[in-house]
Every structure is written in C-alpha cells, then in structure tokens.
PDB file of N, CA, C, O and CB in Angstrom:
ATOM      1  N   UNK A   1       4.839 -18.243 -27.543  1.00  0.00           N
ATOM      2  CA  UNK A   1       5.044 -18.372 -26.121  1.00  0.00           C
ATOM      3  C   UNK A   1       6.533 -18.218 -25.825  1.00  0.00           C
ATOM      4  O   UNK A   1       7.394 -18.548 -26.641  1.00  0.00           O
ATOM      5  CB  UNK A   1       4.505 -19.726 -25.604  1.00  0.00           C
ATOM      6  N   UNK A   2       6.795 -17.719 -24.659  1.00  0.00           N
ATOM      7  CA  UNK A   2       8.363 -16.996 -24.352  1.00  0.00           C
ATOM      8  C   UNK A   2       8.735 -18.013 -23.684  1.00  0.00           C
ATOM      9  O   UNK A   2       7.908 -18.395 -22.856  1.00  0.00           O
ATOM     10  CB  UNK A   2       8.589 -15.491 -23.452  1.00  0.00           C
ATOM     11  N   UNK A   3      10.097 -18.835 -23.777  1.00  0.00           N
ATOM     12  CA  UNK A   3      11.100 -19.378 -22.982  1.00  0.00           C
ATOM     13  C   UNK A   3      10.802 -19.288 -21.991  1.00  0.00           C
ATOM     14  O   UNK A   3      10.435 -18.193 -21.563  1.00  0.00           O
ATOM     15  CB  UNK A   3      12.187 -19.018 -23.026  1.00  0.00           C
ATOM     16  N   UNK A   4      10.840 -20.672 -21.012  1.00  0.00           N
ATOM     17  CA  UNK A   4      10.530 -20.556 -19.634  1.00  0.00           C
ATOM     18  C   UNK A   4      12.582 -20.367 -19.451  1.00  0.00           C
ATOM     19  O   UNK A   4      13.457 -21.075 -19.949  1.00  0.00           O
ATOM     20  CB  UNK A   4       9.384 -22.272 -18.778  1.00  0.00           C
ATOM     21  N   UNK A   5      12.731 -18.943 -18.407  1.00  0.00           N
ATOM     22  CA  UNK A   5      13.937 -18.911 -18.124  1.00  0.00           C
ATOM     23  C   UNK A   5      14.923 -20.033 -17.599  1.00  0.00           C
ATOM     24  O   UNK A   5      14.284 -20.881 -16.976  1.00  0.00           O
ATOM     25  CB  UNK A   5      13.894 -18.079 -17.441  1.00  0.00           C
ATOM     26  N   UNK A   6      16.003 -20.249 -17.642  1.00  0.00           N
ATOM     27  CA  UNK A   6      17.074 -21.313 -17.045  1.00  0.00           C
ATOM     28  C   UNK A   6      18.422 -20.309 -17.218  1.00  0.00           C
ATOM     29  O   UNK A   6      18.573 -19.479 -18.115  1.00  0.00           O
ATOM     30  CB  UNK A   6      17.195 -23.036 -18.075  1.00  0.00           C
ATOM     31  N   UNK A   7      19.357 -20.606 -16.123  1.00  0.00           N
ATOM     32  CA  UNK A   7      20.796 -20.344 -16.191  1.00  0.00           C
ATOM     33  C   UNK A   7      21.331 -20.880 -18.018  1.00  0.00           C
ATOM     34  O   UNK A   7      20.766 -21.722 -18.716  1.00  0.00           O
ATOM     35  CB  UNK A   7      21.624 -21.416 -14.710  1.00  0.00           C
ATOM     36  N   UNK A   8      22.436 -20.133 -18.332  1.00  0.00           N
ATOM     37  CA  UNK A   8      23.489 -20.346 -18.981  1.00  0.00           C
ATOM     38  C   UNK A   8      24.534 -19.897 -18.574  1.00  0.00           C
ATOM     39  O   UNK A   8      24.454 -18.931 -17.815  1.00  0.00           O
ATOM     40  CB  UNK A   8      23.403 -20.064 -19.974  1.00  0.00           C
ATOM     41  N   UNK A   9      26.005 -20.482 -18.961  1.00  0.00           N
ATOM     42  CA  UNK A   9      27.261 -19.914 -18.673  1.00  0.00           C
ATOM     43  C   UNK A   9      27.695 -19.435 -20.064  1.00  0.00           C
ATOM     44  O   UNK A   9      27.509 -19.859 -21.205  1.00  0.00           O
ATOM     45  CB  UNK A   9      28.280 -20.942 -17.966  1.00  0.00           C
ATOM     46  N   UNK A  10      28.395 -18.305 -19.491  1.00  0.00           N
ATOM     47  CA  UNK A  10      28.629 -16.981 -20.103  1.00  0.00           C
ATOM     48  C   UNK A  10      29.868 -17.123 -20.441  1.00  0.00           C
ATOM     49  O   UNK A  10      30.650 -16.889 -19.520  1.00  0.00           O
ATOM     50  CB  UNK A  10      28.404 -15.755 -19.293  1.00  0.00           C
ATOM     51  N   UNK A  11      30.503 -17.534 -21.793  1.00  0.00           N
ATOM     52  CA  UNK A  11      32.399 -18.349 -21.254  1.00  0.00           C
ATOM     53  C   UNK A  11      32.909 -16.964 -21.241  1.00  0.00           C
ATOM     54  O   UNK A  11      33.775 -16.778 -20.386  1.00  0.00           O
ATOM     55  CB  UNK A  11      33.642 -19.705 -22.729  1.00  0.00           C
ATOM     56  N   UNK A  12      32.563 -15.831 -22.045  1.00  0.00           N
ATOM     57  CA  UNK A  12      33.425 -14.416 -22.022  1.00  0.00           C
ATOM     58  C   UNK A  12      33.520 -14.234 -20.911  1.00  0.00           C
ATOM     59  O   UNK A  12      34.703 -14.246 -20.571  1.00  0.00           O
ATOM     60  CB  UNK A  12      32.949 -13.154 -22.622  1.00  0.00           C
ATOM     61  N   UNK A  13      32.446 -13.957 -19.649  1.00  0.00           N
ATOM     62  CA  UNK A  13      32.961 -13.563 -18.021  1.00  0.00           C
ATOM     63  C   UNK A  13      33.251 -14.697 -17.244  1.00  0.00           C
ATOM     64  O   UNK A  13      33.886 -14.567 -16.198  1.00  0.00           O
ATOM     65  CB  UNK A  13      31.842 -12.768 -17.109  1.00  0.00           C
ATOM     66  N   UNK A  14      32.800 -15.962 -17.691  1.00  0.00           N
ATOM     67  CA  UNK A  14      33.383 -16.288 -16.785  1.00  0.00           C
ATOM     68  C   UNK A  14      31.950 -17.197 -15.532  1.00  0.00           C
ATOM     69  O   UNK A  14      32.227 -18.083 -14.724  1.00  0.00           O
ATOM     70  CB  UNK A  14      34.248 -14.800 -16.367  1.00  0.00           C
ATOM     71  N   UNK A  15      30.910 -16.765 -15.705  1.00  0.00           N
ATOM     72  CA  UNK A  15      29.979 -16.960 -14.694  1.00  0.00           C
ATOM     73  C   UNK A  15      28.803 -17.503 -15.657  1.00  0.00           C
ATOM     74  O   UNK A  15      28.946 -17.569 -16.878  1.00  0.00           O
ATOM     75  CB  UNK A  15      29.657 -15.561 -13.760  1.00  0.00           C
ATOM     76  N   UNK A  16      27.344 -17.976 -14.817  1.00  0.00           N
ATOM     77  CA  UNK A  16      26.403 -18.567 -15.255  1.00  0.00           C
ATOM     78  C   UNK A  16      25.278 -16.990 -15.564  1.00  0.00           C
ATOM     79  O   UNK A  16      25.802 -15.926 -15.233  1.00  0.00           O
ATOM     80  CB  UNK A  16      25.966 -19.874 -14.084  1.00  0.00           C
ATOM     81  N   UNK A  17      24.295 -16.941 -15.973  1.00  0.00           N
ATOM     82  CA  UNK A  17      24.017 -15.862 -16.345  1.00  0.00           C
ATOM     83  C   UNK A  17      22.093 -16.612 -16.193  1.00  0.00           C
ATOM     84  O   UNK A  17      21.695 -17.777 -16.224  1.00  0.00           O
ATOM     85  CB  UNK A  17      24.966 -15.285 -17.969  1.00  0.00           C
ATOM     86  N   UNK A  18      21.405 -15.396 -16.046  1.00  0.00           N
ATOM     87  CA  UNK A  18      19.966 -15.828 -16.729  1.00  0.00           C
ATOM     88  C   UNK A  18      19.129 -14.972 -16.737  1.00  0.00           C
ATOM     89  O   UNK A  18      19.011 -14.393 -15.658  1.00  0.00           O
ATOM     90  CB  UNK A  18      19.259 -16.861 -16.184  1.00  0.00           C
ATOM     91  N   UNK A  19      18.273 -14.541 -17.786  1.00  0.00           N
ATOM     92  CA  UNK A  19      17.120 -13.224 -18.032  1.00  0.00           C
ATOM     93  C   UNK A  19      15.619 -13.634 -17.626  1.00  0.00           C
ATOM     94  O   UNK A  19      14.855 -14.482 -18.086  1.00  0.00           O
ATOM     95  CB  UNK A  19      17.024 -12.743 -19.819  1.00  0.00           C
ATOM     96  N   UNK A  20      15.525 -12.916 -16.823  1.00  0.00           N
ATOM     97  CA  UNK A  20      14.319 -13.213 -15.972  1.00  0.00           C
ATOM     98  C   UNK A  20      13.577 -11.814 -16.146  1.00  0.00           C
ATOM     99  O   UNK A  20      14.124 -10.791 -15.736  1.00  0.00           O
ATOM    100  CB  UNK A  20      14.699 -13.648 -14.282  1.00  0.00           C
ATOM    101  N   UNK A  21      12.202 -11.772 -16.819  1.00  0.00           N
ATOM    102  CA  UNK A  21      11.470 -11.065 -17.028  1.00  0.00           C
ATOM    103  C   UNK A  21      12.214  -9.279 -17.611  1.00  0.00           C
ATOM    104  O   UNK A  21      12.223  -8.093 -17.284  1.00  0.00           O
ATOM    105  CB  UNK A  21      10.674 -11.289 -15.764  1.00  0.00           C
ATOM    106  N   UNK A  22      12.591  -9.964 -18.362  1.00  0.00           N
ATOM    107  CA  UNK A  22      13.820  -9.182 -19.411  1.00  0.00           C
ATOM    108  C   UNK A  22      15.057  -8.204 -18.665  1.00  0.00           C
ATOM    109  O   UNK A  22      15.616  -7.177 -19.052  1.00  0.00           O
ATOM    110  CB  UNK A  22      12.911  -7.976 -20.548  1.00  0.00           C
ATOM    111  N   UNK A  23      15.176  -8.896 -17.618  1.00  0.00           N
ATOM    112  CA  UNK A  23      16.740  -8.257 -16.441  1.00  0.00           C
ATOM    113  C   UNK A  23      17.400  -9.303 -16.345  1.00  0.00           C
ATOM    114  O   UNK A  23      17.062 -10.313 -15.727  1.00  0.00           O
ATOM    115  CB  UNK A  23      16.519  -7.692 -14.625  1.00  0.00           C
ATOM    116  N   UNK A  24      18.604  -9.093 -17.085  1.00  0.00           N
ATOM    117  CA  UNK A  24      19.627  -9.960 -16.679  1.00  0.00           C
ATOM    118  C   UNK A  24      20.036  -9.876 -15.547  1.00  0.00           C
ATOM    119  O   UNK A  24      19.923  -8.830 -14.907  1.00  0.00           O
ATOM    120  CB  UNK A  24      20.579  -9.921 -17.316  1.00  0.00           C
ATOM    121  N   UNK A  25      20.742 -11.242 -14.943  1.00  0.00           N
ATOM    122  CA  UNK A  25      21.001 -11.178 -13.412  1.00  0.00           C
ATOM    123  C   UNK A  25      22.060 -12.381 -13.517  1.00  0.00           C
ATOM    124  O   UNK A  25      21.829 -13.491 -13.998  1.00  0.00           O
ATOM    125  CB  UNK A  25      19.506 -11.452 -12.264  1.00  0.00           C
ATOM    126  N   UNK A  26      23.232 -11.944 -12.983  1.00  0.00           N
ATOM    127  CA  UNK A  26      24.799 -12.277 -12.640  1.00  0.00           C
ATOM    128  C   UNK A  26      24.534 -13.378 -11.642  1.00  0.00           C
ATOM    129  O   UNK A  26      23.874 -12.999 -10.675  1.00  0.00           O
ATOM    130  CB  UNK A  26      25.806 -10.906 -11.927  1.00  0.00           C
ATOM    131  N   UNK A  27      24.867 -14.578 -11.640  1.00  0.00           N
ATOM    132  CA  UNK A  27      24.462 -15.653 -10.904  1.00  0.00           C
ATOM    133  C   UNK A  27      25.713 -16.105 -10.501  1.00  0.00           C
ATOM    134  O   UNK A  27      25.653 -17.138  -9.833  1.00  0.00           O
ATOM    135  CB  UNK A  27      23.614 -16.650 -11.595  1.00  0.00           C
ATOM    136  N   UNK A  28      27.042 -15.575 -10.731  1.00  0.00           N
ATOM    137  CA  UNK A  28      28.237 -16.589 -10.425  1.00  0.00           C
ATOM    138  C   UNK A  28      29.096 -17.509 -10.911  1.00  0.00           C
ATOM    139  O   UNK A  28      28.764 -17.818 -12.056  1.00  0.00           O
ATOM    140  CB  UNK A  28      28.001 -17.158  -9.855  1.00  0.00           C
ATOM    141  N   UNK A  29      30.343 -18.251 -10.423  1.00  0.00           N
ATOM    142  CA  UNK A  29      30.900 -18.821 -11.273  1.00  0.00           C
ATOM    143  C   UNK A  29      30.576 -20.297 -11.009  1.00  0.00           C
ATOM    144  O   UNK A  29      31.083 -21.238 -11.620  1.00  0.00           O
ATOM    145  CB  UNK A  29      32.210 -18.421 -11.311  1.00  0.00           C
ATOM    146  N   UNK A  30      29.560 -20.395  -9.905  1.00  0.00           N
ATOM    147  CA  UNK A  30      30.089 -22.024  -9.255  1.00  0.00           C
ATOM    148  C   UNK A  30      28.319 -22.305  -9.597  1.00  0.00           C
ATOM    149  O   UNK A  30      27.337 -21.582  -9.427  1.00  0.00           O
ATOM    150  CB  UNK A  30      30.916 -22.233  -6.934  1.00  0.00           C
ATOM    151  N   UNK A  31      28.483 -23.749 -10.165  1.00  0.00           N
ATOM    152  CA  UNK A  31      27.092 -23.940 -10.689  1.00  0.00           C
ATOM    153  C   UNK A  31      25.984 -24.009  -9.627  1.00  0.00           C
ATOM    154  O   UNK A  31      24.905 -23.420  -9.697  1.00  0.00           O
ATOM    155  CB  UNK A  31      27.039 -25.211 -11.494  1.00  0.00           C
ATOM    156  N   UNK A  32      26.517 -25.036  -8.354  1.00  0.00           N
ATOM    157  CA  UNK A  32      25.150 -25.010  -7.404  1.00  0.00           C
ATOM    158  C   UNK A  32      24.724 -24.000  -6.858  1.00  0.00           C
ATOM    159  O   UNK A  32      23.535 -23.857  -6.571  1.00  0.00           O
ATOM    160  CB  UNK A  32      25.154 -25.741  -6.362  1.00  0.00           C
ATOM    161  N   UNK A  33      26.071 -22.719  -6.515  1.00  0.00           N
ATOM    162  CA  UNK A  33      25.542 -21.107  -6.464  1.00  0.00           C
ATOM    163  C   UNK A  33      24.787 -20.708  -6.981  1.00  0.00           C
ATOM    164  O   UNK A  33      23.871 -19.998  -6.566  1.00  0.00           O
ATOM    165  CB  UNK A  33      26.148 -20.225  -6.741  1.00  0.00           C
ATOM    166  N   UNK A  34      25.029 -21.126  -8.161  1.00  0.00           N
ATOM    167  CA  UNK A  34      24.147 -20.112  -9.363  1.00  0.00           C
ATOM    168  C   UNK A  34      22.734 -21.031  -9.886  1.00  0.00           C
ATOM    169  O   UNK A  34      21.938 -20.414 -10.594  1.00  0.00           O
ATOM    170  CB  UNK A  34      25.365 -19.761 -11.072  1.00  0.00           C
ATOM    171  N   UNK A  35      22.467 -22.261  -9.600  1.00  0.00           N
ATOM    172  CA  UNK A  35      21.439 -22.607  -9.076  1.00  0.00           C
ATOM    173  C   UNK A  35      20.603 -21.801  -7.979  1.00  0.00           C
ATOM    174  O   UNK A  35      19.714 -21.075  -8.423  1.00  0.00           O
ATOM    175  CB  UNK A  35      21.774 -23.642  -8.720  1.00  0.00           C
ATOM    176  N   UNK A  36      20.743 -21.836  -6.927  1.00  0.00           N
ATOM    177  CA  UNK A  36      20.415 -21.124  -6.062  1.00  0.00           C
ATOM    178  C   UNK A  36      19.897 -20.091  -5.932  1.00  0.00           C
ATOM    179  O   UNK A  36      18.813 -19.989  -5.358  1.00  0.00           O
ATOM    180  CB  UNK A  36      20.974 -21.041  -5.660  1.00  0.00           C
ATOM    181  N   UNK A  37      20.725 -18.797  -6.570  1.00  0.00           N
ATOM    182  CA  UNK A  37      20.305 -17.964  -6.986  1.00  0.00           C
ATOM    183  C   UNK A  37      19.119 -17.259  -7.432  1.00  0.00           C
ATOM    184  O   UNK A  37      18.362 -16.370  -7.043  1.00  0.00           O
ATOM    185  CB  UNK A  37      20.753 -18.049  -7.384  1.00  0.00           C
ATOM    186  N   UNK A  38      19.433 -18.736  -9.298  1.00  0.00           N
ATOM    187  CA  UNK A  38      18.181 -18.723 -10.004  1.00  0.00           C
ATOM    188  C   UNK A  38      16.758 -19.167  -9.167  1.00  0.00           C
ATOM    189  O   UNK A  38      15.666 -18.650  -9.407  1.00  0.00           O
ATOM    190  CB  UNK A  38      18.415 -19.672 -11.193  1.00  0.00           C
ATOM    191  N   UNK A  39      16.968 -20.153  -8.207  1.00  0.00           N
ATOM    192  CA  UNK A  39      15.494 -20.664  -7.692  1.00  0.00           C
ATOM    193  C   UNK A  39      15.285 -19.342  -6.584  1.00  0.00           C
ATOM    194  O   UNK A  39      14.294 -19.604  -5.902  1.00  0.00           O
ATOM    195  CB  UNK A  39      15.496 -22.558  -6.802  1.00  0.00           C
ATOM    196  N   UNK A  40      15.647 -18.544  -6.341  1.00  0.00           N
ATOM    197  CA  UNK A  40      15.553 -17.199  -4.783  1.00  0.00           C
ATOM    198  C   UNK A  40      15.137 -16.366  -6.084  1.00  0.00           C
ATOM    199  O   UNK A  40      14.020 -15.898  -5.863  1.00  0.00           O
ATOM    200  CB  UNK A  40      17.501 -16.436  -3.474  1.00  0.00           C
ATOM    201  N   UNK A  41      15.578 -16.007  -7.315  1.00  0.00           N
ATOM    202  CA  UNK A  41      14.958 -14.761  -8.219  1.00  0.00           C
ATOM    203  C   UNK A  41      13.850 -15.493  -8.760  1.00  0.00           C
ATOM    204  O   UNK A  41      13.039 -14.569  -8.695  1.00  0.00           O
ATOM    205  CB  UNK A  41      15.984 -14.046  -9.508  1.00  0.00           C
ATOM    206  N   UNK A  42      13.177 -16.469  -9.256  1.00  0.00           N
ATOM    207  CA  UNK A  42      12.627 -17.093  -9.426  1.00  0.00           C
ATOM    208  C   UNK A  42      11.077 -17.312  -8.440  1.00  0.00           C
ATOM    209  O   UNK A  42       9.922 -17.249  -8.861  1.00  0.00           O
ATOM    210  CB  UNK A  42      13.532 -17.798  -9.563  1.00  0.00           C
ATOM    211  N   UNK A  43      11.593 -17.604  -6.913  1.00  0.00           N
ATOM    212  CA  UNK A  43      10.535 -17.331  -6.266  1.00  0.00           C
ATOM    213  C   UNK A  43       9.733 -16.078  -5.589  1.00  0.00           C
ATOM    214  O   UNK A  43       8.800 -16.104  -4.787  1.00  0.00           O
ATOM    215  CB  UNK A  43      10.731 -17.968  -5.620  1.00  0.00           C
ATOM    216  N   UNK A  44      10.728 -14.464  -6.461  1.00  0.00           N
ATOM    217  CA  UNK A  44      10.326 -13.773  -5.892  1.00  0.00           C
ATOM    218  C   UNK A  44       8.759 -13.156  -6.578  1.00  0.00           C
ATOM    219  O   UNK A  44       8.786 -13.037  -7.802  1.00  0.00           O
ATOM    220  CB  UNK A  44      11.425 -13.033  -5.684  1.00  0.00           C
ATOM    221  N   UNK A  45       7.389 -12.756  -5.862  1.00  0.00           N
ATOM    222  CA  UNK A  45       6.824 -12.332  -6.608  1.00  0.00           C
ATOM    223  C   UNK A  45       6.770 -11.701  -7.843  1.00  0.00           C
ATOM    224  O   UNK A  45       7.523 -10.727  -7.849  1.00  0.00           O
ATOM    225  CB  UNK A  45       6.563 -12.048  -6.169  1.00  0.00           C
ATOM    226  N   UNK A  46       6.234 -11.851  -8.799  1.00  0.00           N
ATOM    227  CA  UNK A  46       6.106 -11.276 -10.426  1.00  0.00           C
ATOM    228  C   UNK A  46       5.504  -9.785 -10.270  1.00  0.00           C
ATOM    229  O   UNK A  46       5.703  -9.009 -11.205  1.00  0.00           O
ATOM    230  CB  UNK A  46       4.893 -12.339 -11.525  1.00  0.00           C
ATOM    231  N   UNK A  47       4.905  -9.417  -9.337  1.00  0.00           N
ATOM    232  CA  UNK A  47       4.478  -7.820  -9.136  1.00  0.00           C
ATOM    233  C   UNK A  47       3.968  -7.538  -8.158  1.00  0.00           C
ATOM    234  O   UNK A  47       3.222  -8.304  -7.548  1.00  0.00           O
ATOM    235  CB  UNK A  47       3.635  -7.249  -9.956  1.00  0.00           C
ATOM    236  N   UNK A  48       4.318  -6.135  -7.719  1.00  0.00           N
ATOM    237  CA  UNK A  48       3.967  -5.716  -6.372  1.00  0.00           C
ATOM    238  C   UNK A  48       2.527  -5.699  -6.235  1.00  0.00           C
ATOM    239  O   UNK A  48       1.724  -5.682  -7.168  1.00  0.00           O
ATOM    240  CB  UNK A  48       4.527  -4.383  -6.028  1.00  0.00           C
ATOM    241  N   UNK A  49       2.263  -5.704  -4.993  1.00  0.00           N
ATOM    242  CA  UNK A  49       0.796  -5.553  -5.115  1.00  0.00           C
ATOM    243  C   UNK A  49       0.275  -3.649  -4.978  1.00  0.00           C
ATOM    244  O   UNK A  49       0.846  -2.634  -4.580  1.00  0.00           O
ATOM    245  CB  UNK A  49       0.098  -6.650  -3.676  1.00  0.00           C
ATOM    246  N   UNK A  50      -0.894  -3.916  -5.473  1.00  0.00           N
ATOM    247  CA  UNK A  50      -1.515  -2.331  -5.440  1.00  0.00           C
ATOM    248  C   UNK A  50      -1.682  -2.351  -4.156  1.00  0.00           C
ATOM    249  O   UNK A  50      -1.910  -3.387  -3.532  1.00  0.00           O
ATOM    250  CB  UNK A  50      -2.963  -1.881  -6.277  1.00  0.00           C
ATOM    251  N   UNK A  51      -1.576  -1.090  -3.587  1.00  0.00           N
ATOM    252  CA  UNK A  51      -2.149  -0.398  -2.979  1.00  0.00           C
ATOM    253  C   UNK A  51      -3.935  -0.358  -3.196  1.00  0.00           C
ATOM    254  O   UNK A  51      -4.568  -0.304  -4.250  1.00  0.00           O
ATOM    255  CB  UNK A  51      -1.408   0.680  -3.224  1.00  0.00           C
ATOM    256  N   UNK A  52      -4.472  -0.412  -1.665  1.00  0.00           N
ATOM    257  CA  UNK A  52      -6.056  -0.476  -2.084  1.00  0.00           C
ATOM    258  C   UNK A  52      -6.353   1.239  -2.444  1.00  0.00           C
ATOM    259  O   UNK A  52      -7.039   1.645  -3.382  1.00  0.00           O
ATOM    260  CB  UNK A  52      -7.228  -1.181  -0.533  1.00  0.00           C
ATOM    261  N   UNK A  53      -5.595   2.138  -1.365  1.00  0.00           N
ATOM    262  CA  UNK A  53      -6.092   3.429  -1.385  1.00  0.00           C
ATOM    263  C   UNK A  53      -5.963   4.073  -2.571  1.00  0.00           C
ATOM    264  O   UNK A  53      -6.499   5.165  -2.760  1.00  0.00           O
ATOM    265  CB  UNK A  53      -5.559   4.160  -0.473  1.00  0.00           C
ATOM    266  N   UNK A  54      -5.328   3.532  -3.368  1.00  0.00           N
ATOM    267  CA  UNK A  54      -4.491   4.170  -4.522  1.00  0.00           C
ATOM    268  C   UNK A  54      -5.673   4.476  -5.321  1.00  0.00           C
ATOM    269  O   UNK A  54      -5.945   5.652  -5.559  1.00  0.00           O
ATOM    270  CB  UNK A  54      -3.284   3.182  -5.334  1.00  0.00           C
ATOM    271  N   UNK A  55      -6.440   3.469  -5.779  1.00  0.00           N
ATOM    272  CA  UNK A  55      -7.931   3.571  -6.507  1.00  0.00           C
ATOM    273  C   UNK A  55      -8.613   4.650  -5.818  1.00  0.00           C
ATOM    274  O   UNK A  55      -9.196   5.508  -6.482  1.00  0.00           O
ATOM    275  CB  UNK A  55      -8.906   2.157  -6.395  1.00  0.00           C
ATOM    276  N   UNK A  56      -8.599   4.688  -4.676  1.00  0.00           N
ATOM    277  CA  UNK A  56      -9.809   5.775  -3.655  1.00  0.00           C
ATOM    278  C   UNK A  56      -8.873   6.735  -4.344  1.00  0.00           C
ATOM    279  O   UNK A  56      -9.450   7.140  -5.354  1.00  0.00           O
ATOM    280  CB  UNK A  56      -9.993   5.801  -1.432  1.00  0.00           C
ATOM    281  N   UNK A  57      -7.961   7.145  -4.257  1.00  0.00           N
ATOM    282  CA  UNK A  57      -7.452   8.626  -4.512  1.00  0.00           C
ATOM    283  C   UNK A  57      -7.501   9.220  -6.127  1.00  0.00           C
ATOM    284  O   UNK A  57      -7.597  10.397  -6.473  1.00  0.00           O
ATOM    285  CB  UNK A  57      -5.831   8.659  -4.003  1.00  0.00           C
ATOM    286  N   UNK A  58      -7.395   7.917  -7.050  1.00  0.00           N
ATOM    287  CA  UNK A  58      -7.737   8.534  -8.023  1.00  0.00           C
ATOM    288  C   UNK A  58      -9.205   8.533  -8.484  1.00  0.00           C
ATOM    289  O   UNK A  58      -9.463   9.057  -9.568  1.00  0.00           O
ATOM    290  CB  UNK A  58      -6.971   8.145  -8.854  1.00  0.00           C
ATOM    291  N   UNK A  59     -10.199   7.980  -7.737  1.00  0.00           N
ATOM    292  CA  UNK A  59     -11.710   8.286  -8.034  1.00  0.00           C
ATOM    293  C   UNK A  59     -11.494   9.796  -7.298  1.00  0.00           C
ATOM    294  O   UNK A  59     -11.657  10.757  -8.049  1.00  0.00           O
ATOM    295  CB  UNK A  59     -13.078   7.034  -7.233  1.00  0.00           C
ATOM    296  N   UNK A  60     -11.304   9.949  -6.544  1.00  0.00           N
ATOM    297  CA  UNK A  60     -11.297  11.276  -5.450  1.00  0.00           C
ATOM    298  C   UNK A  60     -10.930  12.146  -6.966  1.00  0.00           C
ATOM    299  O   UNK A  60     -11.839  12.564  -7.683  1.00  0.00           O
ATOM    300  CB  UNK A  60      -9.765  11.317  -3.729  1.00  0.00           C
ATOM    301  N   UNK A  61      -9.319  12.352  -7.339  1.00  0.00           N
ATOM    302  CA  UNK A  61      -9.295  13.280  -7.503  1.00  0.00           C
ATOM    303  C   UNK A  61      -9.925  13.304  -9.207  1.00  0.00           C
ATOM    304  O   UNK A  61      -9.890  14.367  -9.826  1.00  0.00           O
ATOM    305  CB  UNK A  61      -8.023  13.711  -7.016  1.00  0.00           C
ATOM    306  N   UNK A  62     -10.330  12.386  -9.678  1.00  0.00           N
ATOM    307  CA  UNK A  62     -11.198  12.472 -11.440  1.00  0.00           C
ATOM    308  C   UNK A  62     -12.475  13.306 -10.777  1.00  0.00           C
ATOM    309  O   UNK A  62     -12.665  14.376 -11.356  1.00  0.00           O
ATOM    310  CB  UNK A  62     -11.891  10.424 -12.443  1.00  0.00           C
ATOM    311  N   UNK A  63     -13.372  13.039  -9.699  1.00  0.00           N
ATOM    312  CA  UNK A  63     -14.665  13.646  -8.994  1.00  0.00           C
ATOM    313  C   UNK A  63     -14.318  14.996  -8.991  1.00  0.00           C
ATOM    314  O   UNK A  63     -14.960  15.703  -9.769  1.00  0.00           O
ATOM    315  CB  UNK A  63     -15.033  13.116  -7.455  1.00  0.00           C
ATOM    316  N   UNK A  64     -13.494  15.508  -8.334  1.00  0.00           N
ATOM    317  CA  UNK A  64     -12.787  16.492  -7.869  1.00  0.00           C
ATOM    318  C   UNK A  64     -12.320  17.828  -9.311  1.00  0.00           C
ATOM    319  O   UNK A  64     -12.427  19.054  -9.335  1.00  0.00           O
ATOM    320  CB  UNK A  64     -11.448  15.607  -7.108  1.00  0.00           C
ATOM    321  N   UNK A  65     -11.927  17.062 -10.090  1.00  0.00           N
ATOM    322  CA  UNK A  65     -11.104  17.542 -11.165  1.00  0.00           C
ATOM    323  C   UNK A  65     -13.072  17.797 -12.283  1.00  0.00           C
ATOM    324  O   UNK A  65     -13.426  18.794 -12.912  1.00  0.00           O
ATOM    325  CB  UNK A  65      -9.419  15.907 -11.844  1.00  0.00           C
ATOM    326  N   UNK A  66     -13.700  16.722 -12.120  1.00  0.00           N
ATOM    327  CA  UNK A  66     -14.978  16.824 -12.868  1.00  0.00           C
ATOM    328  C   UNK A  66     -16.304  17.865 -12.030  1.00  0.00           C
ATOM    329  O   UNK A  66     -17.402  18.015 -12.566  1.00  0.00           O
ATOM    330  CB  UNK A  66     -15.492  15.116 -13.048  1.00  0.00           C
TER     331      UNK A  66
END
C-alpha cells in the first residue's frame, strides 16, 4: 500500500514540497501556506469524469468499421 501523501521541506530550495499522485507540487516557504495548498491539491477530484457520448461514439464507430 502507497504512502498516504503529506508536505516535506526541501532544505536545498528552500520550500515545503509534496507528491501527489506521482506530480510533484511546489507548496512554498511558509508552513501554514503550504498547508493550504496541500489541503486545495488534495481536495481536487482524482479524475475527470467521462464523457457519456464518448461510449456512443465509439460503439458507433466499431458498428461502422464492422
């Protein structure tokens, strides 16, 4: 099971740092900032949603193509 993500500070730059669904993301130098941050990337959805038509178009064109 994978690490549930959290901030670390980064002493080479200088700022707090944290890898969230394997993208690092620059959070800042000031900790409650970079709190913040982490909880706004954190609450953003994990994946876009589909499209419904998207399915209709590829039954369309497998029918089409068959």
């Amino acid at each position: 099971m994978a690490r549930p993500p959290k901030p670390w500070w980064h002493s080479e730059s200088g700022e707090y740092r944290v890898m969230i669904r394997g993208q690092r993301h620059h959070l800042g130098s000031d900790k409650d900032e970079a709190e913040r941050k982490f909880h706004q990337l954190m609450a953003q959805p994990v994946e876009k949603p589909v499209r419904s038509d998207t399915v209709v178009v590829l039954i369309d064109e497998f029918l089409d193509w068959t």
